[in-house]
LOZA-843948 format. One record per residue (C-alpha): residue in three letters; x, y, z; residue number from 1. Coordinates in steps of 0.2 Angstrom, whole numbers, padded with zeros to 4 digits. Layout:
<recs>
('ALA',(X,Y,Z),NUM)
...
</recs>
This chain:
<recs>
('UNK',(0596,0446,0265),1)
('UNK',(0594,0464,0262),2)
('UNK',(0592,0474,0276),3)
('UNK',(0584,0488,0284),4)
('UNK',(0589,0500,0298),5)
('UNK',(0575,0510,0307),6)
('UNK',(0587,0524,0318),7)
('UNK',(0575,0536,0328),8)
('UNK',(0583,0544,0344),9)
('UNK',(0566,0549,0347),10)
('UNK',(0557,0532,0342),11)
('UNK',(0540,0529,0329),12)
('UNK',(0524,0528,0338),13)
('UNK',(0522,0507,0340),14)
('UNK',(0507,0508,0330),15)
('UNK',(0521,0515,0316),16)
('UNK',(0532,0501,0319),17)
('UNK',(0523,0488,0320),18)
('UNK',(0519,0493,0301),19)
('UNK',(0535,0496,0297),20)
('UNK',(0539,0477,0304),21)
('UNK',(0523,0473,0292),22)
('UNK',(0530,0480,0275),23)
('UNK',(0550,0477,0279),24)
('UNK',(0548,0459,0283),25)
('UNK',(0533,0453,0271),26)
('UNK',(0543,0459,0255),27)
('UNK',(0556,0447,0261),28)
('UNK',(0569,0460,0271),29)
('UNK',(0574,0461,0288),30)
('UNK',(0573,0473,0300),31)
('UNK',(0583,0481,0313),32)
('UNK',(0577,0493,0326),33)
('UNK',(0588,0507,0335),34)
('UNK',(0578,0516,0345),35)
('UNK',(0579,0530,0357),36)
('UNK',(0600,0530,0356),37)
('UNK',(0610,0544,0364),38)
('UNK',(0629,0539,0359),39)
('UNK',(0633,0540,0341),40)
('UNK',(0643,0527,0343),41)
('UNK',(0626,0514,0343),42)
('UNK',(0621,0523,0327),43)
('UNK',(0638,0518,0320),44)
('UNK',(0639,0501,0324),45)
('UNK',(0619,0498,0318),46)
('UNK',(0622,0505,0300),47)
('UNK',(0639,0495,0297),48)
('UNK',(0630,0481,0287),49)
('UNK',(0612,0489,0283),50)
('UNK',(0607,0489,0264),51)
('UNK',(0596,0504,0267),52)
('UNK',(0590,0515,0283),53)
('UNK',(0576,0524,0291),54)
('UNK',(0579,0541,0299),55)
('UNK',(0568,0555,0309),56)
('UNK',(0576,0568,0315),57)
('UNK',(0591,0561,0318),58)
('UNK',(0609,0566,0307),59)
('UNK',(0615,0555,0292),60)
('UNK',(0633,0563,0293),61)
('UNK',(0646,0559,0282),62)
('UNK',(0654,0549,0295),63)
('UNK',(0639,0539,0297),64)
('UNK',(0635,0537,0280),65)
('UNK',(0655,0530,0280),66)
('UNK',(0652,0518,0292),67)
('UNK',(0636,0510,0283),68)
('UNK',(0648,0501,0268),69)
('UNK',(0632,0493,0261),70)
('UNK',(0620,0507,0262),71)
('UNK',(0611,0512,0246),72)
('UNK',(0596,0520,0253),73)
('UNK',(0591,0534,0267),74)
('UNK',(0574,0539,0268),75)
('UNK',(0571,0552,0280),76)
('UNK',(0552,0553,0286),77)
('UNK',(0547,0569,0284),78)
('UNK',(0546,0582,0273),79)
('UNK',(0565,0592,0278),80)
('UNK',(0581,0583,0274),81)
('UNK',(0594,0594,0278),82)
('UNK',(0598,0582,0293),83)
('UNK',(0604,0570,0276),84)
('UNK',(0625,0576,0272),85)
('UNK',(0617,0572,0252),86)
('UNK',(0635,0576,0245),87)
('UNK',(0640,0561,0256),88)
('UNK',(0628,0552,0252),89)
('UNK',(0629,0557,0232),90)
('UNK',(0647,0553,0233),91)
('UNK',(0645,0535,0239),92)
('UNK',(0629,0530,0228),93)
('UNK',(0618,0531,0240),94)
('UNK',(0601,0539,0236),95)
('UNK',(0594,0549,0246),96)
('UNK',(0574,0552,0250),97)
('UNK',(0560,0561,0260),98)
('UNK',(0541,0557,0262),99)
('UNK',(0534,0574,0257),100)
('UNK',(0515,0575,0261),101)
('UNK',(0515,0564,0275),102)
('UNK',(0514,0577,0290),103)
('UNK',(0508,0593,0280),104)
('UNK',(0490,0592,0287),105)
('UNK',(0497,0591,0304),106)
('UNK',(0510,0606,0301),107)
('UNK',(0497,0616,0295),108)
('UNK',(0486,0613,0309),109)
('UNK',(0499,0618,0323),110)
('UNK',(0500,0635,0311),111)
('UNK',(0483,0639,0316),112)
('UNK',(0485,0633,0334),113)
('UNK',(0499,0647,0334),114)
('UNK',(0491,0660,0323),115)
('UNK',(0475,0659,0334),116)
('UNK',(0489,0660,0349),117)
('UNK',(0493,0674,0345),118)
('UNK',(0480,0685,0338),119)
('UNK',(0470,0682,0353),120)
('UNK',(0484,0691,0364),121)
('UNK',(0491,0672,0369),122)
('UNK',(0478,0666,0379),123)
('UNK',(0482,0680,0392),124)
('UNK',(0465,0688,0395),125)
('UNK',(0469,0702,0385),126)
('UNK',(0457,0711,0368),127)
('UNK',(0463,0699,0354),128)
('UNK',(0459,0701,0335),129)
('UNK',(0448,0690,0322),130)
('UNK',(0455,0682,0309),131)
('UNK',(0440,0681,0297),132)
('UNK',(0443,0695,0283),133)
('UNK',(0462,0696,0286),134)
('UNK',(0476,0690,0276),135)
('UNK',(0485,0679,0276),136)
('UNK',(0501,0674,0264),137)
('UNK',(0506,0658,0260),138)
('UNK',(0525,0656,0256),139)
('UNK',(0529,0642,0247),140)
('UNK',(0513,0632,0241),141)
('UNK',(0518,0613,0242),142)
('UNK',(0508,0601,0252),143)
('UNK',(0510,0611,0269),144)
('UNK',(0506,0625,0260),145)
('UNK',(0489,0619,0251),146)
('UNK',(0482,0611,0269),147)
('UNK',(0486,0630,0277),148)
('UNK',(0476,0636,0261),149)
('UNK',(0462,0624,0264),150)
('UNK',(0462,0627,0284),151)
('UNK',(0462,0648,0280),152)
('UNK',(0446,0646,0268),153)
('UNK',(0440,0638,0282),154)
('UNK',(0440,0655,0293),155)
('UNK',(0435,0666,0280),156)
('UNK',(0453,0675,0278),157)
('UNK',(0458,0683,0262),158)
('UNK',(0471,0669,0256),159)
('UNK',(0487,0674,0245),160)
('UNK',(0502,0663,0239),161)
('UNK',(0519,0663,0230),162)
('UNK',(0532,0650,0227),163)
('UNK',(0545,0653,0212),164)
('UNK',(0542,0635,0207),165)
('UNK',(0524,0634,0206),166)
('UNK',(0512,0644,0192),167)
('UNK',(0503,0658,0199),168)
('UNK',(0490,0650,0187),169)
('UNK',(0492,0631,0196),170)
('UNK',(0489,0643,0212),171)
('UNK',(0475,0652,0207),172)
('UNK',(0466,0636,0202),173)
('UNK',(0464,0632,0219),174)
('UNK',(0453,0649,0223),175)
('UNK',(0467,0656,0233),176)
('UNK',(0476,0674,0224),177)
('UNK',(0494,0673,0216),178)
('UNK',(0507,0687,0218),179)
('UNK',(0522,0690,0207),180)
('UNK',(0534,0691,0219),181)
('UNK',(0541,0688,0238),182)
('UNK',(0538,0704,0242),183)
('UNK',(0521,0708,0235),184)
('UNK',(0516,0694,0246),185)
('UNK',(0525,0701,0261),186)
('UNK',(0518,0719,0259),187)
('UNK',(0501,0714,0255),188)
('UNK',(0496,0702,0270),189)
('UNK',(0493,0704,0289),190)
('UNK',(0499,0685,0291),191)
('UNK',(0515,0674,0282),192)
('UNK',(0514,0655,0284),193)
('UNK',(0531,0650,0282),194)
('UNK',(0532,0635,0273),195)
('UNK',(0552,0638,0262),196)
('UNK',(0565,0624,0264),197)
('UNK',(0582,0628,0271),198)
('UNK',(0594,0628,0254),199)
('UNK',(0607,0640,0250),200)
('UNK',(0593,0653,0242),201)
('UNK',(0583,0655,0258),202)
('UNK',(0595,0652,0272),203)
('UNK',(0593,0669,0280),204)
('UNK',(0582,0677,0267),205)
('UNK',(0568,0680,0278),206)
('UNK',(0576,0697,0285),207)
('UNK',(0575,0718,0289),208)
('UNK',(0572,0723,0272),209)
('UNK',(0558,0710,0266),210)
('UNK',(0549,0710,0287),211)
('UNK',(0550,0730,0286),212)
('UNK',(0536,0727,0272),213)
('UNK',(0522,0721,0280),214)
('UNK',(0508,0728,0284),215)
('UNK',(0503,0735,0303),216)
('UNK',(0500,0721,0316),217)
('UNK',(0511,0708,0305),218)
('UNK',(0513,0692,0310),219)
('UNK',(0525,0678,0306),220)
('UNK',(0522,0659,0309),221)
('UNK',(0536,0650,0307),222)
('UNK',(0534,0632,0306),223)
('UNK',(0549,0626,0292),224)
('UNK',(0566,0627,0297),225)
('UNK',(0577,0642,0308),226)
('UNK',(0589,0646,0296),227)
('UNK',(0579,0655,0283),228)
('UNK',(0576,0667,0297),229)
('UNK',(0592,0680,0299),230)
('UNK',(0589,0680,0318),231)
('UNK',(0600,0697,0319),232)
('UNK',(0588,0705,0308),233)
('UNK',(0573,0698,0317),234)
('UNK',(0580,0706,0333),235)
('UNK',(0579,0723,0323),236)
('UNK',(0563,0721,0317),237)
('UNK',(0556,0718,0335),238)
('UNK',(0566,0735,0341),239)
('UNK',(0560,0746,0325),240)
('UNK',(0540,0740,0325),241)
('UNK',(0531,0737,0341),242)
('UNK',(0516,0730,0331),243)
('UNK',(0527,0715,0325),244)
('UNK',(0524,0697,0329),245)
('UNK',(0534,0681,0327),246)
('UNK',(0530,0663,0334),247)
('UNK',(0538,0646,0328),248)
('UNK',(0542,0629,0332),249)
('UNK',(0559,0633,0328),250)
('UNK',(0570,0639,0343),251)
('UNK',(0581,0653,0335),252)
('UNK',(0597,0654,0340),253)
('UNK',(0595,0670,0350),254)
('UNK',(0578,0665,0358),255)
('UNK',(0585,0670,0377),256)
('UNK',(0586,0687,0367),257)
('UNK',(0571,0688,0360),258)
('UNK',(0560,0682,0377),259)
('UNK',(0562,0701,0382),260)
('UNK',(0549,0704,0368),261)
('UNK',(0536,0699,0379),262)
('UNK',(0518,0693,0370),263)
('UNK',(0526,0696,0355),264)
('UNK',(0538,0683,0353),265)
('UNK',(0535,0663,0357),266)
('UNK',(0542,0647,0352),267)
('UNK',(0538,0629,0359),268)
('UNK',(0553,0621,0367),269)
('UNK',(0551,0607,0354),270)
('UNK',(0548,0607,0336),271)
('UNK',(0531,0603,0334),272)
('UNK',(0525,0602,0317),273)
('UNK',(0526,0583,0314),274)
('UNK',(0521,0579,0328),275)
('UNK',(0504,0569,0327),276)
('UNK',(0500,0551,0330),277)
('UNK',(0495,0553,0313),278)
('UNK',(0506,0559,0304),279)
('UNK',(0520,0550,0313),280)
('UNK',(0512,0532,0307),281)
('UNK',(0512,0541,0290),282)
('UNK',(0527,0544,0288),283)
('UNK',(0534,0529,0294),284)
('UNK',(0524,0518,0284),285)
('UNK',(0528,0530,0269),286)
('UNK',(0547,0527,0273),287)
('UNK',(0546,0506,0272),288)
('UNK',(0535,0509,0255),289)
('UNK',(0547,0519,0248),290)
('UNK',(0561,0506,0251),291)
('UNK',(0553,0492,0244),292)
('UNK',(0548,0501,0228),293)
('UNK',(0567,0503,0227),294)
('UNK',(0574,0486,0227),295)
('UNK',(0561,0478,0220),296)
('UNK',(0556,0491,0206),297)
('UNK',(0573,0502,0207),298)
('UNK',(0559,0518,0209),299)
('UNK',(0568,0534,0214),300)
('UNK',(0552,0544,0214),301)
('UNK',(0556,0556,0231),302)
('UNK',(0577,0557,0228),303)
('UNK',(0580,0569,0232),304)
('UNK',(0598,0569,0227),305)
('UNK',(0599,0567,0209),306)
</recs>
């Protein structure tokens, strides 16, 4: 009988997995839970005869994609997948999915959560600023992005986008102004949503040079990924500009550094972006979807390892 590892270190809601039970086992599959591990060694021994598995935020390394001799499927639930080793995985046959779409509403209403944070002086009694009328640019406009679009119009904010892979024409459809370029968006607004994915384009391509850009009383929200920051460079721009701010859900590497920019400078101890009761059944139930379609219909609709 084929069957289905869910791993989660840090486990699915029970609401999640009792629909992920639901899906796995009426399709005729069994299911395996391996929840809240802290030795590798479980994850290991868990994959070693599952035909297809499960992940959060836990890492499919090449060793434990070794170890899983039967696996033809890891679905990551969530929209990252740079916790997936795909070469591995590309290597031994084994595709390789995300669930994009599941948890954008939720990301992009912990960016406004932090964006009001911090334009109000971060709830600390002091004179804050209003949002309505000011600008805000949307890097990267896939599903996280169209949600912060939506949310912005919401609050009256002046809304601009840019993302190499999408038509400033597909962008402007959706009422919100298209820029030409990375760094038109970055001079032009007060605000960046950060929504890029780690690959080997963006990994520290958020730095001195294109910061330096924008205009006075900037702020950054972070909420994709920590390496598409170069944190040396961040450092810099906080020492040059004393009107810049940054916040994320990301702890950079240097955060004990960056604490002395007091009020400038936050991060929560945990990523939060996904983390709604919502969108953690979403994606769940997404994942066990996702693997049915693919041994009964063989669809690779979200590979993303082709």
């Amino acid at each position: 009988m084929t069957k289905i590892l869910v791993a989660t270190e840090k486990a699915f809601a029970k609401t999640a997995v009792d629909g992920i039970k639901k899906i796995i086992t009426e399709a005729g599959y069994e299911i395996s839970l391996l929840e809240n591990y802290t030795n590798v060694d479980d994850l290991l021994k868990a994959v070693a005869d599952a035909d297809a598995m499960i992940i959060r935020s836990d890492k499919a390394t090449k060793q434990v994609i070794e170890a899983g001799k039967n696996l033809k499927l890891i679905v990551r639930a969530g929209a990252g997948y740079d916790n997936i080793d795909l070469v591995a995985a590309t290597e031994k046959g084994i595709a390789a999915m995300n669930t994009p779409g599941q948890n954008s509403n939720a990301v992009a209403e912990l960016t406004f959560g932090m964006l009001v944070f911090m334009a109000r002086a971060n709830f600390k009694g002091g004179s804050g600023t209003e949002l309505k009328g000011k600008k805000i640019g949307i890097h990267a406009y896939g599903n996280v992005g169209k949600n912060v679009a939506r949310i912005a119009k919401g609050f009256e904010m002046d809304v601009y986008a840019f993302d190499p892979f999408v038509p400033r024409e597909v962008i402007e459809k959706d009422g919100i102004k298209g820029v030409n370029s990375v760094e038109e968006l970055y001079s032009t607004c007060h605000y960046i949503s950060l929504n890029i994915p780690a690959t080997e384009k963006t990994k520290n391509s958020i730095n001195l040079e294109l910061l330096s850009k924008m205009p006075v009383g900037a702020t950054v929200i972070n909420t994709a990924r920590k390496e598409v920051i170069n944190e040396a460079e961040l450092k810099q721009v906080f020492e040059k500009r004393p009107d810049f701010k940054y916040i994320s859900d990301i702890m950079p590497s240097n955060h004990e550094e960056l604490l002395k920019f007091e009020n400038r400078y936050y991060c929560t101890p945990k990523k939060q972006g996904a983390e709604t009761s919502e969108a953690n059944i979403n994606a769940g139930l997404a994942a066990a979807n996702q693997i049915v379609k693919f041994f009964k219909n063989g669809d690779k609709t979200f590979q993303v390892n082709k």
